[in-house]
Structure formats: structure tokens, C-alpha cells
C-alpha positions as CSV (number, residue, x, y, z in Angstrom):
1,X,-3.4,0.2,12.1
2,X,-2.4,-1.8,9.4
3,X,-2.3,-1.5,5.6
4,X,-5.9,-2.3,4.8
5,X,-6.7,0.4,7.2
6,X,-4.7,3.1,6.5
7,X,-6.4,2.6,3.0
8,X,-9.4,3.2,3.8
9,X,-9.1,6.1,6.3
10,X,-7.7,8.0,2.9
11,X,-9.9,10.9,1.9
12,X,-13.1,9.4,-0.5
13,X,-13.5,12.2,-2.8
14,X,-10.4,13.6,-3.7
15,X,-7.1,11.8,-5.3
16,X,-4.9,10.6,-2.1
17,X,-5.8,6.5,-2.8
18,X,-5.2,6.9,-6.4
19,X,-2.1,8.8,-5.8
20,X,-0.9,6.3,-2.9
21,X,-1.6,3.2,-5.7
22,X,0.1,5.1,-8.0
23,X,2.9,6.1,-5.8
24,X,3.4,2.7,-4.1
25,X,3.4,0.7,-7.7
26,X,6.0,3.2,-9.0
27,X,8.4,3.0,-6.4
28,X,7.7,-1.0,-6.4
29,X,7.8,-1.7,-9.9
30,X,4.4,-3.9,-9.7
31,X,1.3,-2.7,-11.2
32,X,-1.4,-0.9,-9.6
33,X,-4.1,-4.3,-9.7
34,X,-1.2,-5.5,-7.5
35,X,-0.9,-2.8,-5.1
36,X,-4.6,-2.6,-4.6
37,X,-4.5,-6.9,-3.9
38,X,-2.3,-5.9,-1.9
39,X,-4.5,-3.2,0.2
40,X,-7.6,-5.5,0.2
41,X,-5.5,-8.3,1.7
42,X,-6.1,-10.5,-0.8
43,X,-2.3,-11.0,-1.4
44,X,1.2,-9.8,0.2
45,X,4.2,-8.1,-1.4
46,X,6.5,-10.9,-2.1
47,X,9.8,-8.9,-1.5
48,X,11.0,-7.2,1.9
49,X,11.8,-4.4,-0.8
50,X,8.1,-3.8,-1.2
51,X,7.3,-4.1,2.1
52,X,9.9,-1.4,2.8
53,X,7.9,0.7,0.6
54,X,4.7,0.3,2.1
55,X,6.0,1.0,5.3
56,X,7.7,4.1,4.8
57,X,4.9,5.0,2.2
58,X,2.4,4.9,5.2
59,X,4.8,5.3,8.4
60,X,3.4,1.5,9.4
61,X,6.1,-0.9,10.9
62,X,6.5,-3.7,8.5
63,X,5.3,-5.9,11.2
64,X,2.0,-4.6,11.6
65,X,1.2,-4.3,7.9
66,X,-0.8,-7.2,7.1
């Protein structure tokens, strides 16, 4: 599973993906347009920091985020 993934298996009609973009662009001190590039793939974290984040944010090894 990776980050794109976990994502999307997220509940659709209740709060969890807002809360996780919310959550992860807190703790990252990025905005949540960021995070959410950042789930569609369309860019990476530039920091092992954030990547930290992700991973213990989802429980995904940083190697198998992206």
C-alpha cells in the first residue's frame, strides 16, 4: 500500500481525509493543496521530516510511500 492508496481506502462520507489533510499539513507545516499533491502523486514531500510524518501518520514505511 502506498500513500495514494491509503488515501483513498479512507471512509467517503464522513471527515477521516479532511482530518488526515488537515492533520498531516499541521504536523508538516505545508498547506493542505500541498498535502493533497502530495496524495495524488503529483509531487513528493521534499524533506525526510515530512516523510516521517506521512509514515507514521499512516503506519506506511517511508520506502513504500510513493
Amino acid at each position: 500500500m502506498n500513500l495514494s492508496n491509503f488515501y483513498y481506502n479512507l471512509p467517503e462520507r464522513s471527515a477521516p481525509k479532511s482530518e488526515f489533510i488537515r492533520t498531516v499539513a499541521r504536523r508538516c507545516n505545508v498547506g493542505e493543496p500541498t498535502v493533497r499533491m502530495w496524495v495524488k502523486g503529483k509531487c513528493k514531500p521534499s524533506t525526510s521530516e515530512h516523510l516521517r510524518v506521512l509514515s507514521e501518520e499512516t503506519g506506511i514505511n517511508i520506502n513504500d510511500l510513493f
